[in-house]
C-alpha positions in Angstrom: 14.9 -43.6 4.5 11.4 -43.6 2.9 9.6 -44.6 5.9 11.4 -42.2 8.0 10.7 -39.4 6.0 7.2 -40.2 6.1 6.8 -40.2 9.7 8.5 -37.5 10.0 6.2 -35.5 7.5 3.1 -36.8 9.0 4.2 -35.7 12.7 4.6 -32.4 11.0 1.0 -32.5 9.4 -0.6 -33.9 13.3 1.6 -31.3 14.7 0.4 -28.0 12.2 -3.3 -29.3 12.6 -3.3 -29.9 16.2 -2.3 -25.8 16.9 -5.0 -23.3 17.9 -5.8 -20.2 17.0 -5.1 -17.7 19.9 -8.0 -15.0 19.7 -7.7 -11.8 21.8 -10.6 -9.7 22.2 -11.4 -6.1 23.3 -15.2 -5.1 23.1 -16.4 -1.1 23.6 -20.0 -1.5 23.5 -20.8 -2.8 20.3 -17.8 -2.8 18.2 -15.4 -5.5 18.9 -11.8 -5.8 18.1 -10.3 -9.4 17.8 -6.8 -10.5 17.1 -6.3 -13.8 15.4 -3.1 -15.9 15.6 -1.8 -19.2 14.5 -3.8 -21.5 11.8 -7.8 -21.0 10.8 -8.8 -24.5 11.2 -12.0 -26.1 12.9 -10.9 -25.3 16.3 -10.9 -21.2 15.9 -12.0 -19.7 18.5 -13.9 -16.8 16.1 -15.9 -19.4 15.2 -17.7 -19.8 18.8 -17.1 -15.8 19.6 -20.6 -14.1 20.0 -21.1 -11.1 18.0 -25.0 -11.6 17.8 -24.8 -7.6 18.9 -22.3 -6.3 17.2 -22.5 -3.5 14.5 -18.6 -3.3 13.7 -16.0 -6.4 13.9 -12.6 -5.4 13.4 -10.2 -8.6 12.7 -6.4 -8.1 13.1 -5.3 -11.4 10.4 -1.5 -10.3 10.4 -0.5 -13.3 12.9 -2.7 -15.9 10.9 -0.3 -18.7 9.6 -2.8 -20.5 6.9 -6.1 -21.8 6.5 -6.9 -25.6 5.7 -10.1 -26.7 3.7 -12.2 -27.0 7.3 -11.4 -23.6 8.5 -12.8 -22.5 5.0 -15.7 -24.1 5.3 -16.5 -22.8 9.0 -15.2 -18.9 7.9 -18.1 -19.3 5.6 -20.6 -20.9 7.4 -19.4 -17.9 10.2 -19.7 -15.4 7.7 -23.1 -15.9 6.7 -24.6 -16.3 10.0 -23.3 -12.5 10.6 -25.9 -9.8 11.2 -26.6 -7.6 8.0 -26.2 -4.5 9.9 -22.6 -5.6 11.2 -20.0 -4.4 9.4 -16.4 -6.6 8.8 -12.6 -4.8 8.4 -10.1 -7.5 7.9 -7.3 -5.8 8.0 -3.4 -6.9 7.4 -4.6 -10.0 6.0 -2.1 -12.6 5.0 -2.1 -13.0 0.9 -3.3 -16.5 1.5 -6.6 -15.2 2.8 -6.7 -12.9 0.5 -6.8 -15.3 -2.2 -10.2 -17.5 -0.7 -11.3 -14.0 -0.9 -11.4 -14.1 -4.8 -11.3 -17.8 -5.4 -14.4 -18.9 -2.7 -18.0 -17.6 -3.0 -19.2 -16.7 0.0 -15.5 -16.1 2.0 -16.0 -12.5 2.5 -18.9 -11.6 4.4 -21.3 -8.8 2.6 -20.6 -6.0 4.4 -16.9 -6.5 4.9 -13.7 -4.6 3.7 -10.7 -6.1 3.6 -9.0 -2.8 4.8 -5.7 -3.5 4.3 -3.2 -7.1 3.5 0.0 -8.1 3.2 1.6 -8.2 -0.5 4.4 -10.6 -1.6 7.1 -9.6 -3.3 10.0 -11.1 -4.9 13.8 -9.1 -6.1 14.7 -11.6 -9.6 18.6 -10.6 -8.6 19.1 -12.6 -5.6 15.6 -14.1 -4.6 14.9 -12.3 -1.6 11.2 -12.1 -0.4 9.4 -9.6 0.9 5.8 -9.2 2.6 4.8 -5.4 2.4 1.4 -4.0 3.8 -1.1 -3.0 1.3 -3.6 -0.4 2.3 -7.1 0.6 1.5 -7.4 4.5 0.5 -3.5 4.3 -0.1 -2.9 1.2 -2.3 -6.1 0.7 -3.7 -10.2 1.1 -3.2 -12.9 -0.7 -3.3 -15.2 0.1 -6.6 -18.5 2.4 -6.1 -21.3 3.2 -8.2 -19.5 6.7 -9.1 -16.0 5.8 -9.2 -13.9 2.9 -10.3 -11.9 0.7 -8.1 -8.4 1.4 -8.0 -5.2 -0.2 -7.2 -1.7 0.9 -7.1 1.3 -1.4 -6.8 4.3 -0.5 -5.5 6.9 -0.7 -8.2 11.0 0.2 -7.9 11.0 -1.0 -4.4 14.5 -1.5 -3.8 15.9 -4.8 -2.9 17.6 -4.5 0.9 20.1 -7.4 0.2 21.4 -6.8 -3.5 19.3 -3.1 -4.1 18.3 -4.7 -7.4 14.1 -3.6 -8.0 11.5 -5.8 -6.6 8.7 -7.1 -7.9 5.0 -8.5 -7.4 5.3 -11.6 -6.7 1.0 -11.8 -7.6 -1.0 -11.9 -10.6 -2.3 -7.9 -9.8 -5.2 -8.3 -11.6 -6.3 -11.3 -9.9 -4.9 -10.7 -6.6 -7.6 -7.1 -6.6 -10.4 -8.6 -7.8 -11.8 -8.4 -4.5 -12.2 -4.7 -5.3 -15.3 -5.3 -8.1 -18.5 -5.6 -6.7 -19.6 -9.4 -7.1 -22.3 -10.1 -9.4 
């Protein structure tokens, strides 16, 4: 039974890593749009994309499944080769991306917002999960040298399957510490 769980675990692990991103991308001059789906691995497509001339990148994360320790490494690598005058909106960012935000030096490119991401929550009744969309200017903002960063979590959200309260299932805290300008 041992050995045939294993196999059947490592087909999974050959079968997760083997997927590829699908990128879709519409350019207007020199802001482009791109849509990332599936796993952030070593064979993303971003990763090859061209945006020597772009001033605005606009990355659409919601279909992004996770990120292994390669794709990590070649976000960076990505990020840092980005023009200074370009600037980055991630926007509805799974909250696994938004943690190598605040855990990995480097993740989030310098002039890049992550605009809005997708918050877990959790009801303690019945253990329902939800994902709800966090928004910049709504939900929180980003820290400036006249006004403080700010973030707002939803609280009292109803439960849809037992309408007991739901709650963060994050560290709030942490999980906005993107918002502080990095030393």
């Amino acid at each position: 039974m041992e050995a045939f769980l294993h196999d059947h675990v490592v087909s999974l692990i050959s079968l997760l890593s083997s997927e590829e991103i699908e990128m879709i991308t519409k350019v207007n001059g020199t802001r482009h749009e791109l849509i990332l789906e599936g796993p952030i691995s070593e064979k993303t497509a971003i990763f090859d994309y061209n945006i020597s001339q772009a001033t605005e990148v606009d990355i659409n994360m919601e279909k992004v499944t996770f990120i292994n320790s390669i794709g990590v490494k070649n976000w960076i690598n990505w990020a840092i080769n980005l023009s200074p005058r370009c600037r980055v909106s991630l926007r509805k960012c799974p909250y696994v991306i938004v943690n190598q935000v605040n855990i990995v030096q480097g993740f989030l490119p310098h002039n890049a917002k992550i605009e809005s991401f997708i918050a877990p929550y959790l009801c303690d009744q019945c253990g329902l999960e939800a994902h709800i969309l966090t928004e910049r200017g709504k939900d929180y903002e980003y820290a400036t040298e006249t006004h403080p960063k700010f973030a707002r979590v939803m609280t009292n959200l109803p439960c849809t399957k037992c309408k007991g309260i739901m709650e963060p299932d994050f560290i709030v805290e942490k999980t906005f510490s993107f918002l502080s300008p990095k030393k």
